[in-house]
C-alpha positions, -999 to +999 in steps of 0.1 A: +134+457-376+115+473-346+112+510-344+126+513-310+161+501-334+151+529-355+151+558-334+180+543-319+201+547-350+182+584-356+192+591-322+229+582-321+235+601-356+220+632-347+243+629-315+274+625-337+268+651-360+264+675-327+296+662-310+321+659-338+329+687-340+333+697-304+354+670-302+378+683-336+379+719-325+386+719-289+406+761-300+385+789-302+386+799-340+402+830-350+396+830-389+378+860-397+364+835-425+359+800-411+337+823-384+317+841-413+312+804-431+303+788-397+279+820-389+263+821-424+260+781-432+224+772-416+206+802-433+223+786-467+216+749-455+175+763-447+171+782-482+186+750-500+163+731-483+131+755-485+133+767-521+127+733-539+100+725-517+082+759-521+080+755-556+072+719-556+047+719-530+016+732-554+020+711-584+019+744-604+051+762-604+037+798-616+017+796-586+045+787-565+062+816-586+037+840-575+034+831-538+072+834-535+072+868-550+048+882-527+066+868-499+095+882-510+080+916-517+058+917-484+092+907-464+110+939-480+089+960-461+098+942-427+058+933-424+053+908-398+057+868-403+021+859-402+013+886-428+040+872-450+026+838-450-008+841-456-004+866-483+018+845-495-003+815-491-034+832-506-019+845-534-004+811-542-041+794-539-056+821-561-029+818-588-034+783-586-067+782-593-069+806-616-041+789-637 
């Protein structure tokens, strides 16, 4: 199959999955807890999809382990994103190699 049939396809799912549910909940919603799911779900959809990469992604997972943790701790103190991730990165290289 060409790709133009590909991105075609790609295309017209991603539009579905956008219009659905426009199209099923044409009321505003007034659950206190369909609005707290609804507000809460991509941040759970992200970490489901981040964590199993992050510790997949170096082949060594007490490096991974490591990298993570000084991410983790580094965020606590609301340090800025770019500090986060290459402390985070460094430490990750120099567990791996030293392990």
């Amino acid at each position: 199959m060409s790709i133009a049939v590909y991105i075609g396809v790609m295309a017209l799912v991603t539009y579905l999955i956008r219009m659905l549910p426009f199209t099923f909940f044409r009321k505003q919603i007034k659950s206190r807890f369909i609005k707290s799911v609804l507000y809460y779900l991509p941040y759970a959809v992200l970490t489901a999809m981040t964590f199993p990469a992050i510790f997949y992604s170096t082949g060594k997972p007490i490096a991974a382990s490591i990298g993570t943790a000084v991410a983790l701790l580094l965020s606590y103190f609301d340090l800025p994103l770019i500090v986060v991730s290459v402390a985070a990165s460094l430490a990750a290289l120099f567990a791996g190699l030293m392990y």
